[in-house]
DORO-718992 format. One record per residue: x, y, z of N, C-alpha, C, O in turn; residue in three letters; residue number from 0. Coordinates in Angstrom, 2 decimals, always signed. Example, Ala and Ser with C-alpha at 12.3 -4.5 7.8 and 13.67 -1.06 7.14 Angstrom:
n_xx|n_yy|n_zz|ca_xx|ca_yy|ca_zz|c_xx|c_yy|c_zz|o_xx|o_yy|o_zz|aa|i
+13.19|-5.69|+7.80|+12.30|-4.50|+7.80|+13.20|-3.30|+7.80|+14.24|-3.32|+8.46|Ala|0
+12.85|-2.25|+7.08|+13.67|-1.06|+7.14|+12.90|+0.03|+7.87|+13.41|+1.14|+8.04|Ser|1
//
This chain:
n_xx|n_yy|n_zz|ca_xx|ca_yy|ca_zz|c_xx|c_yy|c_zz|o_xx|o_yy|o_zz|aa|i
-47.94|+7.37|-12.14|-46.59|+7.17|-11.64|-46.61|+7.18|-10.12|-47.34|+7.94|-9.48|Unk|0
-45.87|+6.40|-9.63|-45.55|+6.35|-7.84|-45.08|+7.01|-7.68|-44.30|+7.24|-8.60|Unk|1
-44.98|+7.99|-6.49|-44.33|+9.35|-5.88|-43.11|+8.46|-5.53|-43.51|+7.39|-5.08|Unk|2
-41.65|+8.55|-5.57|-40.51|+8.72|-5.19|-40.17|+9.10|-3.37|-40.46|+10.06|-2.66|Unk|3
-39.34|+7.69|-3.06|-39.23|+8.31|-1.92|-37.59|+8.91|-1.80|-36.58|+8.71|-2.47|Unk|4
-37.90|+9.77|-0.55|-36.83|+10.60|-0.40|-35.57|+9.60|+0.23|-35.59|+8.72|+1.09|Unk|5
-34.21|+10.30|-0.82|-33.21|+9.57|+0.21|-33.14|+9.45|+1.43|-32.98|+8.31|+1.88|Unk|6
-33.24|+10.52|+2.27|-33.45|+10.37|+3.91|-34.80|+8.87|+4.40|-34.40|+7.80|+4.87|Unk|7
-35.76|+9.05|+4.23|-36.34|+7.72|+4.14|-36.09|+6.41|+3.72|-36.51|+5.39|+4.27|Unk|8
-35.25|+6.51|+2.50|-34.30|+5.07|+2.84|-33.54|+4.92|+3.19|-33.16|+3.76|+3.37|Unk|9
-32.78|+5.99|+3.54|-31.54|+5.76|+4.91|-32.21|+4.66|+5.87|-31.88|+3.50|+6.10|Unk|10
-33.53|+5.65|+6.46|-33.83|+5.15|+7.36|-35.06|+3.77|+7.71|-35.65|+3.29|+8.68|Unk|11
-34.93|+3.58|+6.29|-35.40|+1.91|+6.10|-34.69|+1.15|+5.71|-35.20|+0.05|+5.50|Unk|12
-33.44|+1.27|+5.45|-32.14|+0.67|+5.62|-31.39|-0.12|+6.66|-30.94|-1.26|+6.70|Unk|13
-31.42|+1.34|+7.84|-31.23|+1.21|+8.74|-32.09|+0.07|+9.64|-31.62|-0.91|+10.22|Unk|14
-33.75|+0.59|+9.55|-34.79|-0.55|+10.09|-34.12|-1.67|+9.61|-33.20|-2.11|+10.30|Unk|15
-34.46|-2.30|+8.41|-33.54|-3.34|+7.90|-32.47|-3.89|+8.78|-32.43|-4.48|+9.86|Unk|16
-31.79|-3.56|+8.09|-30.28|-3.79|+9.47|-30.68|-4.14|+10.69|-30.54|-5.28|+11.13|Unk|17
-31.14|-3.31|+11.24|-31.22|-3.50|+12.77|-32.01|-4.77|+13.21|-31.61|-5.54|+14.08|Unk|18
-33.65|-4.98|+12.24|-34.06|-5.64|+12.73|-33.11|-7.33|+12.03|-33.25|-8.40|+12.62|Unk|19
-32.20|-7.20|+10.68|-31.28|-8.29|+10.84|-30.76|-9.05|+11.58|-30.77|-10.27|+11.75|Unk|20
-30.14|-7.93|+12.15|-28.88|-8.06|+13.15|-29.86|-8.71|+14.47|-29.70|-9.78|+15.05|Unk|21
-30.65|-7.92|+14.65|-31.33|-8.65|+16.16|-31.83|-10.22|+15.67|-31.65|-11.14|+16.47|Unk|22
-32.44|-10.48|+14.38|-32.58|-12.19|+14.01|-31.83|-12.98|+13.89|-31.93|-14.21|+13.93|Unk|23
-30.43|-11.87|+13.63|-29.45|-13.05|+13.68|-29.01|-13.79|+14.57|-28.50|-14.89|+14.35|Unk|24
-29.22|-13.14|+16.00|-29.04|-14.00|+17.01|-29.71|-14.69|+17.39|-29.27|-15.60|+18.09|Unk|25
-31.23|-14.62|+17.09|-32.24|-16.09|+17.26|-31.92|-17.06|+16.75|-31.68|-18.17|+17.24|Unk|26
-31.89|-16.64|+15.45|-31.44|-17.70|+14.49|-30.53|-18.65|+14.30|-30.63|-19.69|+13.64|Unk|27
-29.13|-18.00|+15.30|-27.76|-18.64|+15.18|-28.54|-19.56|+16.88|-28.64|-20.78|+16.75|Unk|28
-28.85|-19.17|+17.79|-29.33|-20.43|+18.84|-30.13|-21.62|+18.56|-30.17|-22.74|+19.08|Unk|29
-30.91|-20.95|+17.37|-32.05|-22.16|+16.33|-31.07|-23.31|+15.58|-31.26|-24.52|+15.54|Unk|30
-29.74|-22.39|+14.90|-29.33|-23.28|+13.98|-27.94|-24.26|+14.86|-27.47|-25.29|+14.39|Unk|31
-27.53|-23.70|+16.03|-26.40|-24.42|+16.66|-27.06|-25.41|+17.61|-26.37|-25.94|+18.48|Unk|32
-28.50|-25.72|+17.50|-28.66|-27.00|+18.07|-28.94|-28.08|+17.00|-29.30|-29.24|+17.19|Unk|33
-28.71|-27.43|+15.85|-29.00|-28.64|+14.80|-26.97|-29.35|+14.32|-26.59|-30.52|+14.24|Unk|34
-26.03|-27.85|+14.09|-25.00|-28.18|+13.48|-24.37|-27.67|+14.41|-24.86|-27.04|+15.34|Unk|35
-22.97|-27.94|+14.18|-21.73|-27.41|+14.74|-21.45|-25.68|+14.53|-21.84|-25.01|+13.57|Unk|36
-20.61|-25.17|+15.81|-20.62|-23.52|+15.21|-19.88|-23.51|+14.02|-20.13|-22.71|+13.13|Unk|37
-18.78|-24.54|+13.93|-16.88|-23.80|+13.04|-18.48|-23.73|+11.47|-18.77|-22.70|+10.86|Unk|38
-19.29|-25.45|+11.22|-20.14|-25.45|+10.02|-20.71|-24.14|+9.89|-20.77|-23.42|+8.89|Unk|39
-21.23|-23.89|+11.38|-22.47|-22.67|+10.70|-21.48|-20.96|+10.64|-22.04|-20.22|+9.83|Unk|40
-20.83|-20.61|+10.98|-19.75|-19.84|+10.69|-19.14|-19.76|+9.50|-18.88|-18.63|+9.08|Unk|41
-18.85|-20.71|+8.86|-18.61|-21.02|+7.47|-19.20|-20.96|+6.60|-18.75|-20.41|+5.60|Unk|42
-20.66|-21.59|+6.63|-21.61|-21.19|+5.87|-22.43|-19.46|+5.85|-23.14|-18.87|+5.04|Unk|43
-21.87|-19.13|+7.24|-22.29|-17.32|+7.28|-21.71|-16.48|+6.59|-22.23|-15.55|+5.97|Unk|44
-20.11|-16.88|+6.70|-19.59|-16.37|+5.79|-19.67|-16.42|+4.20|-19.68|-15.55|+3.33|Unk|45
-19.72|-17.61|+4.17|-19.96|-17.95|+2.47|-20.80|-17.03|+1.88|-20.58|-16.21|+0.98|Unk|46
-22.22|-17.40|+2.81|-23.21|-16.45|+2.47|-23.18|-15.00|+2.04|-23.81|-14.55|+1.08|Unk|47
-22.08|-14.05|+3.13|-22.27|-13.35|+3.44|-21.15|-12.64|+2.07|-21.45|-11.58|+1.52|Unk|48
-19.96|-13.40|+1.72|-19.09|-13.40|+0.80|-19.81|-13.53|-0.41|-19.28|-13.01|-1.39|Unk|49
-20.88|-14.11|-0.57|-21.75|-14.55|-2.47|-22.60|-13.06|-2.17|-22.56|-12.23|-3.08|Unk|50
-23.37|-12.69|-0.91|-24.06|-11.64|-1.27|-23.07|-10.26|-1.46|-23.67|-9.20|-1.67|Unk|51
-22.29|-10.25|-1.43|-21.07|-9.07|-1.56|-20.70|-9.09|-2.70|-20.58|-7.96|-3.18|Unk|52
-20.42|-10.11|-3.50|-19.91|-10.28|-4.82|-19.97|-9.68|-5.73|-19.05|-9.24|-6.42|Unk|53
-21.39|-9.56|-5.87|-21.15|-8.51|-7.09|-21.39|-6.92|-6.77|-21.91|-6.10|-7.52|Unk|54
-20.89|-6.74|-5.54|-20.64|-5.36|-5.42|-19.11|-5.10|-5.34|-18.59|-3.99|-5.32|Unk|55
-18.43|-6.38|-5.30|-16.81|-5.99|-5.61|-16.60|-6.28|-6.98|-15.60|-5.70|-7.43|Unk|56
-17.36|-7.16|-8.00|-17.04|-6.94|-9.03|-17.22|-5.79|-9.89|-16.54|-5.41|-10.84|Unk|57
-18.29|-5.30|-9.36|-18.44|-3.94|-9.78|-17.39|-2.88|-10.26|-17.57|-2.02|-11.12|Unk|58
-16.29|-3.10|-9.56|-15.07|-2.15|-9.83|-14.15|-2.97|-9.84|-14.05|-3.91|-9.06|Unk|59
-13.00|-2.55|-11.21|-12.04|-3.50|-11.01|-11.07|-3.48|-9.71|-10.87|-2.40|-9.15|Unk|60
-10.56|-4.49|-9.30|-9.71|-4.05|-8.11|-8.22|-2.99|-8.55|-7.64|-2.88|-9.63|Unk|61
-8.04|-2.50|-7.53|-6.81|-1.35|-8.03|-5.64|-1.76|-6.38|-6.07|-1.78|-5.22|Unk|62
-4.56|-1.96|-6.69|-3.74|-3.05|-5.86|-3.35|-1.39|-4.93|-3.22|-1.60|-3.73|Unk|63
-3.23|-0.39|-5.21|-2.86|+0.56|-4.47|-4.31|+1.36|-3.66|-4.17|+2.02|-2.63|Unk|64
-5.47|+1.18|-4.26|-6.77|+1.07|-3.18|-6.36|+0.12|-2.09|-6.42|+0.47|-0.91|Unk|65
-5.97|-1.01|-2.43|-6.25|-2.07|-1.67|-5.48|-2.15|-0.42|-5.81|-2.62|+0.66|Unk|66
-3.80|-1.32|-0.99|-3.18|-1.23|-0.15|-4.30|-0.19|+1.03|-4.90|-0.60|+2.03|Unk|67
-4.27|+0.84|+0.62|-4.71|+1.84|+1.36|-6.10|+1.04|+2.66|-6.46|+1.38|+3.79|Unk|68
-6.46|+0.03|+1.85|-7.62|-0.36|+3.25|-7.46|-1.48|+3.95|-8.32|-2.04|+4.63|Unk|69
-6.00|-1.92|+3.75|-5.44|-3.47|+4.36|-5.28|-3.19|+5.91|-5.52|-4.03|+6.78|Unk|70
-4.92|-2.09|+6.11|-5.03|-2.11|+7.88|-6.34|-2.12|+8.55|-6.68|-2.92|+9.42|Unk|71
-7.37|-0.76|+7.88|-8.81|-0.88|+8.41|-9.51|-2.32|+8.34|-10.25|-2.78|+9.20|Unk|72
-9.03|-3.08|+6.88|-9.57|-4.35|+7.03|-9.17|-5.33|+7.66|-10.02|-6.15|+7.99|Unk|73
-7.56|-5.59|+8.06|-7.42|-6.50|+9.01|-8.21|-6.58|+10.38|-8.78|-7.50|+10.96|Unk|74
-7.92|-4.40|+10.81|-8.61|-4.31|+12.00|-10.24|-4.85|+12.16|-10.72|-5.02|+13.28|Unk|75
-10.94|-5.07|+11.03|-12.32|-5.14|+10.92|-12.41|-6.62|+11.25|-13.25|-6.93|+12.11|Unk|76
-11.52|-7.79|+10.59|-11.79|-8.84|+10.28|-11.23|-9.27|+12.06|-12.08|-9.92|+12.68|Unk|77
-10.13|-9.01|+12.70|-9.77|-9.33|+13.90|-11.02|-9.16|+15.00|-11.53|-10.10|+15.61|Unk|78
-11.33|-7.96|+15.10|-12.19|-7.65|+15.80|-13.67|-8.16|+15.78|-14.27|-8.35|+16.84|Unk|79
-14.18|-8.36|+14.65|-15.75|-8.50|+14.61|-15.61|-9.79|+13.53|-16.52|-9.81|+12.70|Unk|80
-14.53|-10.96|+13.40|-14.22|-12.07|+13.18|-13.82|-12.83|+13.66|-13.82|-13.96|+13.17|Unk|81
-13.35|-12.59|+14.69|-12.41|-13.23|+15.32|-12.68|-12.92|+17.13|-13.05|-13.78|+17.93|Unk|82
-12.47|-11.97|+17.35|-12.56|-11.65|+18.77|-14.21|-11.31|+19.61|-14.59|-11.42|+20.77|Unk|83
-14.78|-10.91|+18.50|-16.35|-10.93|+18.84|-17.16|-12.06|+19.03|-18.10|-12.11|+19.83|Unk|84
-16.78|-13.00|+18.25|-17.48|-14.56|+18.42|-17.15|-15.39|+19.62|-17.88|-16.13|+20.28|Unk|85
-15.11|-14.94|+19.81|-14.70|-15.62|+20.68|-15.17|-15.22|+22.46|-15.41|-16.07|+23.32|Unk|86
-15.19|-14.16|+22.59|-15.75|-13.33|+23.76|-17.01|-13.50|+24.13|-17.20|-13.54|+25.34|Unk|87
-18.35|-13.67|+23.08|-19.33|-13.99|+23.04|-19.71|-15.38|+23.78|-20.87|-15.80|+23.76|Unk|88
//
């Protein structure tokens, strides 16, 4: 049997993960906006980014009074780091 790693260790290869994402994503988006348009490749990030989420919201049925409860944090999320982060950039 393989020894088990500790939760704290995949926190923090999680985290690696992520980070080193996030830093490719910006190579990647200068690689791909000399081939297409941004509004295309924005659209397709999202898509992407919406199919890999999927089945972690189907996971639970939706509950309309959860939903209420996270409609402000999520507007604030989607304004800010949708909208105003790309545009500033």
């Amino acid at each position: 049997a393989q020894p088990r790693l500790s939760s704290e260790t995949l926190a923090y290869a999680g985290l690696l993960a992520t980070t080193l994402m996030w830093a490719s994503a910006f190579i990647a988006g200068k690689v791909v906006l000399r081939e297409m348009e941004p509004l295309t490749v924005g659209a397709l990030r999202h898509t992407i980014a919406g199919l890999a989420l999927l089945p972690l919201a189907l996971r639970q049925p939706p509950s309309v009074l959860a939903l209420r409860s996270v409609a402000l944090p999520l507007a604030v999320m989607v304004l800010s780091s949708g909208v105003l982060y790309p545009w500033l950039f």
